[in-house]
Backbone bond lengths (Angstrom), bond angles and torsions (degrees), N, CA, C in turn:
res aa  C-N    CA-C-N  psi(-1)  N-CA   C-N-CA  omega(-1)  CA-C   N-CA-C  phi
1 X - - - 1.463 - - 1.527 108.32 -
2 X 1.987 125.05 137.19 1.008 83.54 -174.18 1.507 106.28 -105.41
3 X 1.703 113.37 -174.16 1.682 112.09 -156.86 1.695 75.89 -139.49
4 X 1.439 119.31 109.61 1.472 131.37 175.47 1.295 92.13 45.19
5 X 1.891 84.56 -176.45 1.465 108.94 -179.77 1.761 111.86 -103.76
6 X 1.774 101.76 148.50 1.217 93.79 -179.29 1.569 127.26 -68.06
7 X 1.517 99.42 154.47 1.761 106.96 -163.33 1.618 96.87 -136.95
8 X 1.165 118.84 174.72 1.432 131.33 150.57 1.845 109.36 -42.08
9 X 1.311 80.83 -87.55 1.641 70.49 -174.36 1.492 130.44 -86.70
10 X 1.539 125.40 25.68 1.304 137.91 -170.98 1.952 89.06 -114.80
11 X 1.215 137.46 -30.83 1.094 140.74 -128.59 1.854 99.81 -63.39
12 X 1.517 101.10 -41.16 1.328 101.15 -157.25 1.686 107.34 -67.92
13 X 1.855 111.31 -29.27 1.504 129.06 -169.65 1.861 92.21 -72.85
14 X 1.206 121.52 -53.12 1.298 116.54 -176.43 2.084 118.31 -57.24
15 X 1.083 93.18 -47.32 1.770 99.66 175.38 1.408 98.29 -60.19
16 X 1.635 138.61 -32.53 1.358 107.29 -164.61 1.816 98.11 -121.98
17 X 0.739 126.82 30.61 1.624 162.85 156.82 1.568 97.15 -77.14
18 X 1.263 131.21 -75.47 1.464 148.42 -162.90 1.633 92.44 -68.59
19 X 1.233 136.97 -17.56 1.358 124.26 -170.85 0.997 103.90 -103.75
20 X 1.333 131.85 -1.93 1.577 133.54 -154.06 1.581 108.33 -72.44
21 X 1.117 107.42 7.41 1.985 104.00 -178.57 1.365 102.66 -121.00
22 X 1.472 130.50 0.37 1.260 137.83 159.81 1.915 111.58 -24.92
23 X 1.176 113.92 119.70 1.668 123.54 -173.73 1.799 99.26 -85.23
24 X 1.275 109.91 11.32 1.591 86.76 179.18 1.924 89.43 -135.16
25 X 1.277 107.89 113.95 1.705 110.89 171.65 1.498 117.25 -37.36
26 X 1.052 103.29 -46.27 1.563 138.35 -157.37 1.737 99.41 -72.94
27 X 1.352 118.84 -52.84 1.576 131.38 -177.60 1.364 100.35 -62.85
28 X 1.905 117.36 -61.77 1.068 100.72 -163.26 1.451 96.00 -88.78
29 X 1.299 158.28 93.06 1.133 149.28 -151.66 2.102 67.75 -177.94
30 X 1.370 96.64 -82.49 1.652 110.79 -167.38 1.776 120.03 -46.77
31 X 1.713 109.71 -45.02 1.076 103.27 163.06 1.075 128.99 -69.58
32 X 1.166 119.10 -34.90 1.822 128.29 173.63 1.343 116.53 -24.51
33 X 1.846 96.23 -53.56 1.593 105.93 -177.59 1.261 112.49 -84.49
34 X 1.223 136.65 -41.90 1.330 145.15 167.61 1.470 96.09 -40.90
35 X 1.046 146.59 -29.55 1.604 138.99 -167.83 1.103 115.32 -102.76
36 X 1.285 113.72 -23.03 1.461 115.39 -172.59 1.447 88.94 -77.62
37 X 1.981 120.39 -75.81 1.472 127.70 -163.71 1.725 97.11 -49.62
38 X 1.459 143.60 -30.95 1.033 111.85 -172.49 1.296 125.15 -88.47
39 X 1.975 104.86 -12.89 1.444 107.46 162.74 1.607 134.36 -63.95
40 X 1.307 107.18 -10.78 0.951 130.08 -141.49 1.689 90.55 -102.71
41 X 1.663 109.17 -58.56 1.645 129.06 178.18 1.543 91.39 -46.50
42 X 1.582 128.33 -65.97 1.764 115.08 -158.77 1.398 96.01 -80.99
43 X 1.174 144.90 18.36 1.441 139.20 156.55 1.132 109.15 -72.93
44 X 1.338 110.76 -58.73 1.597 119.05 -167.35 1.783 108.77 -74.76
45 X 1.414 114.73 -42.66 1.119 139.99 166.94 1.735 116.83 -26.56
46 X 1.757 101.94 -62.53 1.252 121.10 -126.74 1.378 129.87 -19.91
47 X 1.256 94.95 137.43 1.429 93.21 -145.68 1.871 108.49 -112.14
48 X 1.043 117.65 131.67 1.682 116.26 177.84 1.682 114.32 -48.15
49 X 1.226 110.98 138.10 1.495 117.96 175.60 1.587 115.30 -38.61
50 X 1.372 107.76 -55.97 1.588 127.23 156.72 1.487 106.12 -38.16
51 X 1.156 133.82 -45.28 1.635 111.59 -152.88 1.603 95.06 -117.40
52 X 1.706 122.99 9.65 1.423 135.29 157.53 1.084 87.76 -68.30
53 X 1.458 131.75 -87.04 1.642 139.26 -166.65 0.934 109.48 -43.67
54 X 1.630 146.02 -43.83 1.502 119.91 176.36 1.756 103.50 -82.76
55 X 0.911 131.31 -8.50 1.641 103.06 171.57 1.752 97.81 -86.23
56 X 1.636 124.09 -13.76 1.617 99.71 177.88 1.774 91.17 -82.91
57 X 1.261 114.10 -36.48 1.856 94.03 170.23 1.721 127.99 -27.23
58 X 1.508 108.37 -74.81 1.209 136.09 130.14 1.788 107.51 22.57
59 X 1.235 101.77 -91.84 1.214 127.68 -179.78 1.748 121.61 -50.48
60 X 1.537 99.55 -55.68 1.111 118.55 168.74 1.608 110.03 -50.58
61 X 1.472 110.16 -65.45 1.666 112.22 -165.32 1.457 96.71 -58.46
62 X 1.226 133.70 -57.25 1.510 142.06 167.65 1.522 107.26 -18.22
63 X 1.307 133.82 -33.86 1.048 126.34 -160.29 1.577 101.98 -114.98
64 X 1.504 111.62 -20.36 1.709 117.35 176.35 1.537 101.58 -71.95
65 X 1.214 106.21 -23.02 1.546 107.08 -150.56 1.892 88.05 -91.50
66 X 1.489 132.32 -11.59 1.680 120.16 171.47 1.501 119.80 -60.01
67 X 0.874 113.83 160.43 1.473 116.04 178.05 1.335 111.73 -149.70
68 X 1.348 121.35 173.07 2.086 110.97 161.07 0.987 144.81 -65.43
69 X 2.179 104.86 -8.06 1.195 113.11 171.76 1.787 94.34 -132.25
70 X 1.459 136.04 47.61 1.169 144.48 -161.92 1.543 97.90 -177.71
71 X 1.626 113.54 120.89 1.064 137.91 156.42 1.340 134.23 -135.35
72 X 1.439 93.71 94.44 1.797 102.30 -168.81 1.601 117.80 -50.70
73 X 1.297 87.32 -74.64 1.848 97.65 169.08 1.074 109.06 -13.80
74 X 1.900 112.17 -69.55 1.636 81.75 -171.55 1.081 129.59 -98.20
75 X 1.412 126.84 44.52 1.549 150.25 -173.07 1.946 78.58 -117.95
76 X 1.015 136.83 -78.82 1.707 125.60 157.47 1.687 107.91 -3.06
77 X 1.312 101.75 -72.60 1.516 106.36 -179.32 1.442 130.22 -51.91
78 X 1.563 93.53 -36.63 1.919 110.09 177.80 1.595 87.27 -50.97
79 X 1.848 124.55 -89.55 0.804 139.14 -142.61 1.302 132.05 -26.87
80 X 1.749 88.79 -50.35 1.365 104.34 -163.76 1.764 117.73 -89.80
81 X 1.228 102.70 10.53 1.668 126.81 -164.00 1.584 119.70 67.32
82 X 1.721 102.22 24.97 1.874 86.35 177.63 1.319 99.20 -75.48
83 X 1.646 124.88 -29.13 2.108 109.45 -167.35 1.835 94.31 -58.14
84 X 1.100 104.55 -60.67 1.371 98.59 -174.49 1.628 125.97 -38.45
85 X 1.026 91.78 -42.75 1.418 116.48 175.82 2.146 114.12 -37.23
86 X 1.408 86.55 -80.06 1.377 135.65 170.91 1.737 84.20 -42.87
87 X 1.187 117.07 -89.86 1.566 115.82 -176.43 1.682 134.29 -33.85
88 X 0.968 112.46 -22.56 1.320 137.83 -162.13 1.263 98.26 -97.79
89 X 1.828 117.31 -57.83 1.340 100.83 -166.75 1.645 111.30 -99.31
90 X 2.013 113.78 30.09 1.221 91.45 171.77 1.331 69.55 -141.59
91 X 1.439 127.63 74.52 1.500 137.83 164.82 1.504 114.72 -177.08
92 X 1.883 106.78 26.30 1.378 105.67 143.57 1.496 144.74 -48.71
93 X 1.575 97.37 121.35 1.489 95.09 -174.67 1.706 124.21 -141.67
94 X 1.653 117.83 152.68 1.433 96.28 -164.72 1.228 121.75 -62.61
95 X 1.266 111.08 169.01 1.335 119.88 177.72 2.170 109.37 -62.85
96 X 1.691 86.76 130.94 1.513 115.19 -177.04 1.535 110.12 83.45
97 X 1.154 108.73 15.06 1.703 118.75 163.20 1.881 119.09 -73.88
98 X 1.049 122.32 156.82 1.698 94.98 -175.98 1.875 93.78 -95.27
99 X 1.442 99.90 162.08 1.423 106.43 -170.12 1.340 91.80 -90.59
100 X 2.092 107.96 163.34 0.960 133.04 162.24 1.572 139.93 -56.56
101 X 1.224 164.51 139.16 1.257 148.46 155.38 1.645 101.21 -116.16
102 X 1.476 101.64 179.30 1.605 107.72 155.15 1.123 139.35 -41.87
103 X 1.304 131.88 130.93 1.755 111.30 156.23 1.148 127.33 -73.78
104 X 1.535 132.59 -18.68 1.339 127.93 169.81 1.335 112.38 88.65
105 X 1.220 124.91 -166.66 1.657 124.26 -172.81 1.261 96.70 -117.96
106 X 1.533 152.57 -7.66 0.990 127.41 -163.02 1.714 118.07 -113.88
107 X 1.253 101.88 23.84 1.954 100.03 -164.75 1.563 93.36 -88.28
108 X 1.263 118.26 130.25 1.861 138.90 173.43 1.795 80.99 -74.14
109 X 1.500 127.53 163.14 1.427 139.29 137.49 1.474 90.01 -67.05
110 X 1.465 108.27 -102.84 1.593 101.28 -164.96 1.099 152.23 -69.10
111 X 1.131 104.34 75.70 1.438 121.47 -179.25 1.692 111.91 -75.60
112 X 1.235 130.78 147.60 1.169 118.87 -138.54 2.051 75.98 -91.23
113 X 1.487 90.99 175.06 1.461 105.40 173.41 1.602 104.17 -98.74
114 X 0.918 107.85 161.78 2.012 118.11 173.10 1.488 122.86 -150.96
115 X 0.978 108.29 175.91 1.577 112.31 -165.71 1.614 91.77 -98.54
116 X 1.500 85.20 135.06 1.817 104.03 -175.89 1.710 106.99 -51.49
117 X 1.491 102.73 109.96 1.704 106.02 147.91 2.133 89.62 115.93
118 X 1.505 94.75 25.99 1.802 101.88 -156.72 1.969 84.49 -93.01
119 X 1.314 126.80 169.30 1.452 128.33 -161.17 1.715 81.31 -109.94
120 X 1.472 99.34 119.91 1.739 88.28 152.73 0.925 145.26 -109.05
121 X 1.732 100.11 21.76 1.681 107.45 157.91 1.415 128.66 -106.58
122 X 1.771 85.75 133.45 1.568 86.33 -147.45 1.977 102.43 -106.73
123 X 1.258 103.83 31.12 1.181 117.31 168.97 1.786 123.47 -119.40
124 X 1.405 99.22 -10.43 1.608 100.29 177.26 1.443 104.28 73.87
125 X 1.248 151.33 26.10 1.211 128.25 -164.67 1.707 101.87 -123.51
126 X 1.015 118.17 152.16 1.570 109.41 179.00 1.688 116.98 91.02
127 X 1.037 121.04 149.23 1.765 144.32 -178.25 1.802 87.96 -50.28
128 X 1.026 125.97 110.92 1.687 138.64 158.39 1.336 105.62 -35.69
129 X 1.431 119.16 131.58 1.825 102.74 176.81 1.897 81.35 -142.43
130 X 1.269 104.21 148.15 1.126 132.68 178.83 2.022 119.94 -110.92
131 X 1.117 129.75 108.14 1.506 135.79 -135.50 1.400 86.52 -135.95
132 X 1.388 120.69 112.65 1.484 130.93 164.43 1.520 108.45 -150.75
133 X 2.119 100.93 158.52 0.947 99.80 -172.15 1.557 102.41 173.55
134 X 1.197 123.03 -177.04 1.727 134.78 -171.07 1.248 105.04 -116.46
135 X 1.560 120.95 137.93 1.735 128.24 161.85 1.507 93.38 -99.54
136 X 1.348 113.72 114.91 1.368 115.87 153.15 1.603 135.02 -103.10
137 X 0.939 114.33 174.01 1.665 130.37 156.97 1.303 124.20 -77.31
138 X 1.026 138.18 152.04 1.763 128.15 -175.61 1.748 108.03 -72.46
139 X 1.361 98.41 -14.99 1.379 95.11 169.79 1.777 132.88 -89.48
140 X 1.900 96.98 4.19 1.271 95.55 -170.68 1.741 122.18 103.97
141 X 1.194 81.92 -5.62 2.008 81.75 -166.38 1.408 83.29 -91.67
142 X 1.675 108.06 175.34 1.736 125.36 177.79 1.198 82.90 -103.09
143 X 1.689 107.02 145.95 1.505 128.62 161.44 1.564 112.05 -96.69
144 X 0.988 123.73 116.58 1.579 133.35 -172.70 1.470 98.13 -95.39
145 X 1.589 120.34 147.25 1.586 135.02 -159.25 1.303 129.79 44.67
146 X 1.863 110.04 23.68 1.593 109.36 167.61 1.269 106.30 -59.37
147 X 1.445 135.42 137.48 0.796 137.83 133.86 1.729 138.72 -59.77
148 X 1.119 130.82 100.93 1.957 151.40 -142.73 1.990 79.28 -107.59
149 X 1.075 119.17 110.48 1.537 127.35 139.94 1.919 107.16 -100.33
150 X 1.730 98.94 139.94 1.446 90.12 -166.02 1.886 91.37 -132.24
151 X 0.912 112.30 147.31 1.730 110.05 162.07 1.321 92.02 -157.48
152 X 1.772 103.39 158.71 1.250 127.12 166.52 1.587 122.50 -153.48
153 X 1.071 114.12 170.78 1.878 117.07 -179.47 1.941 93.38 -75.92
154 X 1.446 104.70 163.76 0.924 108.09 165.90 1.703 123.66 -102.27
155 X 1.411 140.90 -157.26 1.623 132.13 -137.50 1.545 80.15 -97.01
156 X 1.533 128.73 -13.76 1.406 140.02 179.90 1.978 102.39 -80.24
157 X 1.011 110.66 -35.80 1.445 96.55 -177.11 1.935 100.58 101.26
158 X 1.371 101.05 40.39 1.348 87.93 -173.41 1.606 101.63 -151.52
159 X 1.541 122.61 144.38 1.891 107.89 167.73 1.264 106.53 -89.23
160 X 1.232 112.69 -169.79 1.373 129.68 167.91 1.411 134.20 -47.98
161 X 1.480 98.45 -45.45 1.495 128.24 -170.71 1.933 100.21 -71.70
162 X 1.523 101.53 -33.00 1.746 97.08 175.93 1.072 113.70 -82.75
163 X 1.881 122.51 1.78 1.615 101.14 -179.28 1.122 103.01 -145.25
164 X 1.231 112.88 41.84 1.736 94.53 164.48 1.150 123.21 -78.39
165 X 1.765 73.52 155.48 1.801 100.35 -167.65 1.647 109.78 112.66
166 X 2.020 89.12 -21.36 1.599 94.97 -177.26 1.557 110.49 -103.78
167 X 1.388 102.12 -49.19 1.201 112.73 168.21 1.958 127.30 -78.87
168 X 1.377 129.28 150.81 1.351 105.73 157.75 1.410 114.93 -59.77
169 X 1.435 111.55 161.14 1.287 123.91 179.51 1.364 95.98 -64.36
170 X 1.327 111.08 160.94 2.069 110.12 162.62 1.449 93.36 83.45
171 X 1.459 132.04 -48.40 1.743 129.99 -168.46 1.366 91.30 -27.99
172 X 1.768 76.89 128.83 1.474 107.28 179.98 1.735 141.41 30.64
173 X 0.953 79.54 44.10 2.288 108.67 -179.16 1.802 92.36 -109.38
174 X 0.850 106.77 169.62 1.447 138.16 -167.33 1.552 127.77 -173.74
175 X 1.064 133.23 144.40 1.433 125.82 143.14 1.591 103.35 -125.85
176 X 1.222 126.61 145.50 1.639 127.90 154.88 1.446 105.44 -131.46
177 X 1.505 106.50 -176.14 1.654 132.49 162.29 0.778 101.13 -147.41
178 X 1.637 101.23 158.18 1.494 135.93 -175.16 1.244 101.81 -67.95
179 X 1.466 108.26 168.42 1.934 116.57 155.66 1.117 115.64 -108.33
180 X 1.264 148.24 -145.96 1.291 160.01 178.20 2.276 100.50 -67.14
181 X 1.048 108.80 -45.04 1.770 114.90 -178.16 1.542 101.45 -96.96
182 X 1.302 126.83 41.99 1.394 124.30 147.05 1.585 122.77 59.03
183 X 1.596 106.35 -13.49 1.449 117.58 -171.91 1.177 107.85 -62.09
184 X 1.031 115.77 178.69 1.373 127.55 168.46 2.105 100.10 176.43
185 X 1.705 84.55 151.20 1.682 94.89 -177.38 1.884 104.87 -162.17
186 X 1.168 99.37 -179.77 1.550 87.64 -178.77 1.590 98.50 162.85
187 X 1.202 129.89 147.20 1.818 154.83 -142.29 1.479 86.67 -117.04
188 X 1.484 112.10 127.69 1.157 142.84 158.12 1.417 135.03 -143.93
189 X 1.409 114.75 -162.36 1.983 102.21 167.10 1.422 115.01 -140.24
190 X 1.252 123.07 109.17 1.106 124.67 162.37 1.529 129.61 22.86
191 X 1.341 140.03 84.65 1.256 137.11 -158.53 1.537 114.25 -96.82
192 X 1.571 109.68 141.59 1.024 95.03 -171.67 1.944 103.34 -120.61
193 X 2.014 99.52 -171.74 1.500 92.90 -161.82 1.370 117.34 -57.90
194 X 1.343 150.16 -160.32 1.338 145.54 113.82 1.505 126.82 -170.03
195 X 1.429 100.81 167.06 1.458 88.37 -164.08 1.348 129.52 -89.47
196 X 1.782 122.02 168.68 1.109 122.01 -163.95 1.828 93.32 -94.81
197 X 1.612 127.54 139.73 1.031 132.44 -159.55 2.357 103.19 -62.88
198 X 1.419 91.61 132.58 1.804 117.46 -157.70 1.281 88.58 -139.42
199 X 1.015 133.17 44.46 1.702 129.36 148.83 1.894 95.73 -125.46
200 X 1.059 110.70 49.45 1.966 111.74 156.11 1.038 72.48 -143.65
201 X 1.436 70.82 -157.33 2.038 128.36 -168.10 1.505 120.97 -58.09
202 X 1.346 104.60 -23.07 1.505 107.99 176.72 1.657 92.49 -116.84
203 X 1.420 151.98 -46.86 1.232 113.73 170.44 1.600 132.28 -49.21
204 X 1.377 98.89 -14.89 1.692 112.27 171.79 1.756 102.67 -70.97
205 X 1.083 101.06 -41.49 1.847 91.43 -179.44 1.600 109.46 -84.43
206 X 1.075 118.63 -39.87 0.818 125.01 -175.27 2.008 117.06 -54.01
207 X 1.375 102.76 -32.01 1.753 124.46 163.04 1.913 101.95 -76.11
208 X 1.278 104.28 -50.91 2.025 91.95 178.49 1.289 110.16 -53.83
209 X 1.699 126.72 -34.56 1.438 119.52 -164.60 1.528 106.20 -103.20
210 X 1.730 96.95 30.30 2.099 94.97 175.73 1.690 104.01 48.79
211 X 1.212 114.45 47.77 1.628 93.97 156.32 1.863 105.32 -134.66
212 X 1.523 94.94 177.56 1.751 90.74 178.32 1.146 97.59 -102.79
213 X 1.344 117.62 -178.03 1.474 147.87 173.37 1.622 121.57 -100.82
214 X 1.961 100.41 30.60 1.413 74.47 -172.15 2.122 102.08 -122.21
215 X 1.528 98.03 163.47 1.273 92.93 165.02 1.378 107.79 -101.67
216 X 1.115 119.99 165.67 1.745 136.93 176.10 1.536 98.01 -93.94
217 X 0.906 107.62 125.05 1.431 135.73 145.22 1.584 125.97 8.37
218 X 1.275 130.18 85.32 1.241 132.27 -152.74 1.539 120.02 -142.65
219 X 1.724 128.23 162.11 1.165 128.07 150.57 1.044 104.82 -106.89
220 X 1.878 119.28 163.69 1.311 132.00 176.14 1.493 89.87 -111.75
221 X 1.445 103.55 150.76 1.675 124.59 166.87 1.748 97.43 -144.44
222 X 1.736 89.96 126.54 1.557 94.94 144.85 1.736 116.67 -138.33
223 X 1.173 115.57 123.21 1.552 144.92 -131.82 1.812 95.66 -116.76
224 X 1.201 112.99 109.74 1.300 124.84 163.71 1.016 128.38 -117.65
225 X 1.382 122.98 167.13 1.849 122.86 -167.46 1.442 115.19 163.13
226 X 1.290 122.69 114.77 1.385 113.54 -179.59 1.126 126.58 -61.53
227 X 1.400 118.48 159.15 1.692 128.11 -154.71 1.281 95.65 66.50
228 X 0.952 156.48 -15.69 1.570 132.60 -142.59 1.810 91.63 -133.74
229 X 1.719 108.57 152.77 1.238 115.92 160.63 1.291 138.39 -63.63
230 X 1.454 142.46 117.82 1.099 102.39 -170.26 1.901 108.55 -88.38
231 X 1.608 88.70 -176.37 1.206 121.98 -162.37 1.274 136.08 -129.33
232 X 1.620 113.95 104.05 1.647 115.00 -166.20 1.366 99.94 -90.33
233 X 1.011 131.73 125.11 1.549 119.44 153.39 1.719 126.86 -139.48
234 X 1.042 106.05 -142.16 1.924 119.93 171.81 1.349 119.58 -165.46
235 X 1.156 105.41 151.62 1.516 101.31 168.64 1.620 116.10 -134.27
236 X 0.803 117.21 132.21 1.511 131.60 -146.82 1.886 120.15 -111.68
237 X 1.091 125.31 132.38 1.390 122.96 -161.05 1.909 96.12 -94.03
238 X 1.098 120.70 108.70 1.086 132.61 168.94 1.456 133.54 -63.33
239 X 1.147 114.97 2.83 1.612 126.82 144.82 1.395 123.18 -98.04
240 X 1.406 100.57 7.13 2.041 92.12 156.70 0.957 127.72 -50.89
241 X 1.366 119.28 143.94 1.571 124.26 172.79 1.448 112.87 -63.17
242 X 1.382 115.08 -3.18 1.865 118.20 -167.49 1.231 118.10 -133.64
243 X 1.783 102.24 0.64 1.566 119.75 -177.23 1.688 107.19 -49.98
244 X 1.344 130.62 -39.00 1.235 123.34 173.48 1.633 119.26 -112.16
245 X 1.349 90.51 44.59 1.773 87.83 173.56 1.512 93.91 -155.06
246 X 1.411 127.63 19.93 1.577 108.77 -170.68 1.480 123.85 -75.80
247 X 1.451 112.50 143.28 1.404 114.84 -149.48 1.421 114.65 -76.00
248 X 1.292 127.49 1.84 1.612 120.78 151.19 1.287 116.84 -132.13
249 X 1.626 110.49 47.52 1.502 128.72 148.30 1.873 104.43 47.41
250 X 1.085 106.36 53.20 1.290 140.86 -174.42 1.531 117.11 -88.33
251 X 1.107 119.49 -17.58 1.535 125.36 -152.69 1.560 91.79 -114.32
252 X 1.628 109.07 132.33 1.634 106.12 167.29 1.824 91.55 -112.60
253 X 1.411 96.44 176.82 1.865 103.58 169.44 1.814 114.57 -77.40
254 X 1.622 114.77 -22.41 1.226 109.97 169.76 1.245 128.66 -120.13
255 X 1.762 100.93 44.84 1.324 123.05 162.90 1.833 102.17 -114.03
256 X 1.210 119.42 31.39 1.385 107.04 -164.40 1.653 82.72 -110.84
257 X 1.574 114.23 136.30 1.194 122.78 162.76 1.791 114.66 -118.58
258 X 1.521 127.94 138.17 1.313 94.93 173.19 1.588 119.36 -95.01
259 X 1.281 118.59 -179.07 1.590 113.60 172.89 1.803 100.32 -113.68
260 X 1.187 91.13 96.22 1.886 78.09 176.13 1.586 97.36 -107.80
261 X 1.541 87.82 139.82 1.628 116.30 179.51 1.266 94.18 -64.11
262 X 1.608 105.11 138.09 1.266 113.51 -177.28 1.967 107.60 -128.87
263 X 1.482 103.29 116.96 1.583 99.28 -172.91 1.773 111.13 -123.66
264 X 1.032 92.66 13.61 1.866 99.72 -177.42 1.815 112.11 -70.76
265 X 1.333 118.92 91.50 1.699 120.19 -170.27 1.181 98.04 -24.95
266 X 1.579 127.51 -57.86 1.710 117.76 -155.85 2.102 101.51 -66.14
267 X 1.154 110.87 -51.23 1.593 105.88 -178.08 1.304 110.58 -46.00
268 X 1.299 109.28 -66.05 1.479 115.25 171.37 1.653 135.96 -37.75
269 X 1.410 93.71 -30.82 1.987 101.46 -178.40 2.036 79.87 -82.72
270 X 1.254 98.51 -61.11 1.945 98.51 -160.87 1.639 111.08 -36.72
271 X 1.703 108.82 -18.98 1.467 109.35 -167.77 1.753 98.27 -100.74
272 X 1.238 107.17 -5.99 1.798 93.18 -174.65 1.476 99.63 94.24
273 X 1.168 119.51 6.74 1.679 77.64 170.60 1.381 111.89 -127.82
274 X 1.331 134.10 -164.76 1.682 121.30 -173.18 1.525 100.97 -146.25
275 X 1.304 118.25 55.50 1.327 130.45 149.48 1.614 91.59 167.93
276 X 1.763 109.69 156.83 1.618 139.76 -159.95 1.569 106.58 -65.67
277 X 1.498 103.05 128.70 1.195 118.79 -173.85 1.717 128.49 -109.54
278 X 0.987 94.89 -174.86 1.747 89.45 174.71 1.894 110.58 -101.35
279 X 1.150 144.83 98.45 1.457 165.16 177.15 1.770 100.09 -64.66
280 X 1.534 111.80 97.96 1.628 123.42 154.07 1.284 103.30 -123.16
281 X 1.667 89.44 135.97 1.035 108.52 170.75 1.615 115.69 -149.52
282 X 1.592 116.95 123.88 1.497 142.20 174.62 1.283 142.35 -166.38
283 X 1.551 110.73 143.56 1.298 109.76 -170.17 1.114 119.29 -112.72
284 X 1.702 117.55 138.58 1.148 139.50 174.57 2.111 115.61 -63.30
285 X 1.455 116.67 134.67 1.553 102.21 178.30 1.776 80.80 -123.55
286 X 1.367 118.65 132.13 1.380 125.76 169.43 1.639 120.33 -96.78
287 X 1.195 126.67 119.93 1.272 112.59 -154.90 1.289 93.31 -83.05
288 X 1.878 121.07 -173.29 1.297 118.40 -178.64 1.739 114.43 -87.85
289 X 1.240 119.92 161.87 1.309 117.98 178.14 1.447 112.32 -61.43
């Protein structure tokens, strides 16, 4: 319906006035606000005709640049902290639950399953790291038959999925479950930082606003178990060089795990291996469904 004519400062009440017969509550509920905060941004903004057209440029190349295995937008979205955003507020949880992160682009579904504490690198390459730890309850108890899917980059900064042909297939994927004591552990290699792809439209902005493209150094977990919610997360080595700058603001403070080199003969024989490794260790709390 309309409500006056548009003005400078009437503009934002008239655009969402005109939507008012919208059949979905929910749509015009979303644009409503979207119109107001963006009328609101080129007010304060105002912005030259010229520098309208390069952010619809902007926009445009952003959207030439998607593909079926390439999605800028939401590499757009990483940047600017809406995934995080978005994640957070539909992955509230009580207090002493472990927090949420991203899932990222690189998790396979089937990744094969293995026997708890099995190496899933199946190329040998990279510093040995050793990854143990407890699925709990908020009360402390072990959850027995979580299911632990695990992937990570390799000592190159890269998964599987970016190099075949280079890597084995499966490198470094996992799935396990718990037993009756909630543990869980499992043989990997040391991962290192790398970056999120900065040859588009947002590594171009991402260079105007002086920042890098890199993430710090991480594992992915997504953590299942009946009754219980599941749970995407990471856990993150806190002497990265990028631990407090990573480029889709990914990192919480109680996702930080450390990797301490471990060279003591007796630890080392007790863990299986026959020279000094990298030692993680953390536990997951799954809240209830």
């Amino acid at each position: 319906m309309e409500s006056g004519y548009f003005t400078e400062e009437s503009s934002a009440d008239v655009v969402i006035a005109r939507n008012s017969n919208a059949k979905d509550a929910r749509l015009s509920q979303v644009i409503a606000v979207l119109v107001r905060h963006l009328h609101a941004a080129v007010k304060e903004i105002e912005p030259t005709t010229e520098e309208w057209l390069t952010a619809v440029k902007f926009l445009t190349d952003t959207g030439h640049t998607c593909t079926d295995w390439r999605q800028e937008f939401i590499l757009l979205s990483d940047v600017l902290g809406v995934s995080m955003l978005v994640d957070a507020i539909n992955n509230r949880r009580p207090n002493g639950a472990s927090e949420s992160t991203v899932l990222g682009p690189f998790h396979i579904a089937d990744a094969p399953e293995l026997p708890m504490g099995a190496d899933i690198c199946l190329d040998a390459k990279g510093e040995p790291m050793l990854v143990r730890g407890r699925i709990l309850d908020t009360a402390g108890n072990p959850i027995a038959s979580a299911k632990i899917d695990v992937w990570q980059a390799n000592d190159e900064g890269f998964y599987d999925v970016q190099q075949k042909g280079i890597q084995p297939d499966f490198n470094l994927r996992g799935v396990f479950r718990t037993g009756p004591d909630g543990c869980y552990w499992f043989r990997g290699v040391k991962p290192k930082y790398y970056p999120i792809p900065d040859d588009g439209p947002v590594g171009k902005l991402l260079g105007a606003l002086g920042r890098h493209p890199y993430r710090p150094a991480h594992l992915h977990y997504m953590i299942d178990a009946p009754g219980f919610q599941s749970l995407v997360t990471h856990i993150f080595d806190p002497d990265d060089p990028y631990i407090t700058s990573d480029a889709v603001f990914g990192v919480k403070a109680s996702l930080m795990a450390k990797f301490n080199w471990t060279t003591a003969d007796k630890t080392i024989a007790e863990a299986g291996f026959s020279s000094p490794f990298h030692l993680v260790e953390h536990d997951f709390v799954l809240a209830p469904a």
